[in-house]
N, C-alpha and C positions, 0 to 999 in steps of 0.2 A: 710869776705864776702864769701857768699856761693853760689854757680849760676848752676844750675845743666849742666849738659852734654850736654843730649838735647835741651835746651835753647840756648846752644854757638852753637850748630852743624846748628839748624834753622838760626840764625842771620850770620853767616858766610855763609850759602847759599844765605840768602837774600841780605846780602849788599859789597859780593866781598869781604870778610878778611880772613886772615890766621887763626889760633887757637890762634899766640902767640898775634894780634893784637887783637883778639875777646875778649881773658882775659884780658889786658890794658884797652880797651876802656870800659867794661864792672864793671871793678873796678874804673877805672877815676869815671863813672856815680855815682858810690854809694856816692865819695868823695864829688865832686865838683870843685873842688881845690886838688892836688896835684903835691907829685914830683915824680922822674922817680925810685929812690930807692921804695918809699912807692907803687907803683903800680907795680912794680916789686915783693915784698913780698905779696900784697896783690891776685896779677892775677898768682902768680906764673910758672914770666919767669925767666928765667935766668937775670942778672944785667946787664952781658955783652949786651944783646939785647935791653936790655930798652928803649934807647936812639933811637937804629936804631928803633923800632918800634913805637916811639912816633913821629920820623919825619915822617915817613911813613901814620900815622893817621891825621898830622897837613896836609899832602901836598892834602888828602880826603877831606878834612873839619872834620873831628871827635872832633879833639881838636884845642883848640889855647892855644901858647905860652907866660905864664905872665912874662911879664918884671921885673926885678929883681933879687936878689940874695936869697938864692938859686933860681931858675930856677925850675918853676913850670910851669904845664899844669891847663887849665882849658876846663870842657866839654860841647861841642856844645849842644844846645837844641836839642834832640831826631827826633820832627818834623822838625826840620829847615835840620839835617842830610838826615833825609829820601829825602828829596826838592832835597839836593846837589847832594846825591846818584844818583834819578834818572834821572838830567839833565845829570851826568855824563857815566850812563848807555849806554842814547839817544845820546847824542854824541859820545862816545866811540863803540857805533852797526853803527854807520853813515859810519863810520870812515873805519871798518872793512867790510861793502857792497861796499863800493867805492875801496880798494883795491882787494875783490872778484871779483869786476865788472873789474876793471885794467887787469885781470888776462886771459879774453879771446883774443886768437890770440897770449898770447905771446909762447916762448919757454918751460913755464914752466907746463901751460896747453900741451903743444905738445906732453911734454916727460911725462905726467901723461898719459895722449889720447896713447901712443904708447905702455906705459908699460901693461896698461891696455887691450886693443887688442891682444898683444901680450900673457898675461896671458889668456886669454880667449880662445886663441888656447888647450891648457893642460886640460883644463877643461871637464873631463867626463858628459856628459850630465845627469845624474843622481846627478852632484855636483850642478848645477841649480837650486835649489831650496832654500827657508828657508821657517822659523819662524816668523813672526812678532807680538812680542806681545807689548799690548797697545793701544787703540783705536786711538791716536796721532801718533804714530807710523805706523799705519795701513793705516791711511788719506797720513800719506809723502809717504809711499810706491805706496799708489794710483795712488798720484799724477805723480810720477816719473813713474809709467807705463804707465798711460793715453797721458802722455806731447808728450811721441814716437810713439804714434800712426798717420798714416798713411791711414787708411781705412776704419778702424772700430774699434766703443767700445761699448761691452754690458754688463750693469750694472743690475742687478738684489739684492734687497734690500726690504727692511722692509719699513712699514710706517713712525716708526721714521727714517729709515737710509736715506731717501729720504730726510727730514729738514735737515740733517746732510749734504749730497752729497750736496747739494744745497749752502748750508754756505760754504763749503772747497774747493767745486770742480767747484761752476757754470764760473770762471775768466778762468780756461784750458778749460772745454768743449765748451766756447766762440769763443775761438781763435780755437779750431779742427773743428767748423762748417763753419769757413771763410776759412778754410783750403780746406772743402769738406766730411770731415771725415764723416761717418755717425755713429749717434751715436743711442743706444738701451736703454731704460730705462722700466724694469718692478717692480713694487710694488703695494702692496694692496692699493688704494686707500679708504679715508673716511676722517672724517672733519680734522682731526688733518695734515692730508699732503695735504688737496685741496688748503693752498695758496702757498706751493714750486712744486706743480707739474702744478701748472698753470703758476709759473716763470719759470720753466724748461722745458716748452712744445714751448717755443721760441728757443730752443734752441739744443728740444730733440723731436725722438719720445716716446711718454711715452705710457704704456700700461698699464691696471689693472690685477694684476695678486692676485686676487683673490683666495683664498684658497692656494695658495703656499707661501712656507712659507720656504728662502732660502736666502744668501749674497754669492756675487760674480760678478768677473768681469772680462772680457777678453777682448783682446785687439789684434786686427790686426789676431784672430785667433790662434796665436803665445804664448801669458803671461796666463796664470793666477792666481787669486788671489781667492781663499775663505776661507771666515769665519769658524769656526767653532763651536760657542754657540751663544743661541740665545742673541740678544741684549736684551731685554724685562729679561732677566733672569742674567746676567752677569754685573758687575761693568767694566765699560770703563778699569779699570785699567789692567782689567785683563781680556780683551779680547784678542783673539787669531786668527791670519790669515796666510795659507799657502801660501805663493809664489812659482810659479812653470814655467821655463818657456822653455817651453816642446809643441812646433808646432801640435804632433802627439796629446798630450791628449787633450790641449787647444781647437785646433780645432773641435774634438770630443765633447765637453760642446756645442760650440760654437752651432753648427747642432744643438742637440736636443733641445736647446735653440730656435732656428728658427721654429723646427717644434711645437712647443707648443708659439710661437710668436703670427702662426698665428691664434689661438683659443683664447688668449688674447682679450680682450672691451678694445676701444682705450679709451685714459684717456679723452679726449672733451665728448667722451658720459655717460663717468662714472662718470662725474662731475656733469650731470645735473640730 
């Protein structure tokens, strides 16, 4: 049996196995029925491993143990695996947010919270900064700047990044307007974003900004974040966003931002 590289490297990201259980369970398949020597030659583990790696498959659901002598495996239906896998998944992420969640107030958040303050003294304010690339990467960054805000957040964005802010971000910017926060929102309006900017005009003030043509977001004055290619031109995968969080320049975006705010058409008139 022959199973290329790629095929085991896929399946072992998808369903949580090592390499030496991706070759096992992958040669069990072809069999139907085997034993732990024969899929050992076949997946090309070691002999010594076989066994640990066949209990380790039985205790997943991958395989079941046929009664008998010699001692053979038999292999689960493929869809019936996928089913175990991802109850197993759902359960085992449950599992790991409840002890996240355990986690605040105790000593061990405290001495994370200390070390971290602590290291933030040392830090030259030109070390403030990153990279973030990846459009998903770019959304969690968002979100963790937006979450500390205090006063103020101005977003400025594309007509698709608006359906996008809306999807990711409208549950934080919910909770900063019961806060007080006031929040900025400018992008081109036109038909493709008039039903997320009529969802987020509950919740924002939104603007049309009209011939500009820019991503970026600041925060309390203090963060910022911008893009740098356009979305319309760039694969999410390999998007790119500067993190910077620098009071002196932040602030400075922030201003010209205002004065070109108020020459913006608010988004209720640009709707009709």
């Amino acid at each position: 049996m022959i199973v290329k590289d790629d095929f085991l490297s896929k399946l072992r990201n998808l369903f949580g196995l090592n390499l030496y259980e991706v070759r096992v369970w992958t040669a069990l398949l072809s069999r139907g029925v085997s034993t732990a020597g024969e899929l050992s030659d076949i997946g090309n583990v070691p002999r010594s491993r076989a066994y640990d790696v066949l209990e380790s498959l039985e205790k997943k659901g991958f395989v079941v143990m046929k009664l008998g002598k010699p001692i053979k495996y038999i292999a689960v239906d493929p869809k019936e695996v996928v089913e175990r896998v991802k109850k197993y998944f759902h359960i085992h992420a449950q599992s790991r947010v409840k002890r996240l969640d355990a986690l605040k107030g105790t000593d061990i958040l405290n001495e994370l919270n200390t070390l971290h303050t602590q290291g933030i003294e040392f830090i030259e304010p030109s070390d403030l900064t990153g990279a973030i690339r990846g459009r998903h990467n770019i959304y969690t960054h968002l979100e963790t700047m937006i979450k500390s805000a205090q006063k103020s957040v101005v977003i400025v964005t594309t007509s698709k990044g608006v359906l996008r802010k809306v999807e990711a971000l409208k549950p934080e910017l919910e909770r900063l307007k019961k806060k007080g926060v006031k929040i900025k929102i400018a992008a081109p309006i036109n038909k493709e974003s008039a039903v997320a900017v009529n969802e987020i005009q509950k919740i924002a003030e939104v603007r049309d900004a009209k011939g500009m043509s820019a991503r970026f977001c600041v925060v309390d004055g203090k963060q910022l974040m911008f893009m740098l290619l356009n979305d319309e031109e760039v694969h999410p995968t390999y998007d790119v966003g500067v993190w910077i969080d620098t009071p002196y320049f932040a602030s400075a975006v922030e201003s010209m931002f205002n004065t070109n705010w108020q020459s913006m058409q608010d988004a209720s008139k640009a709707l009709k």
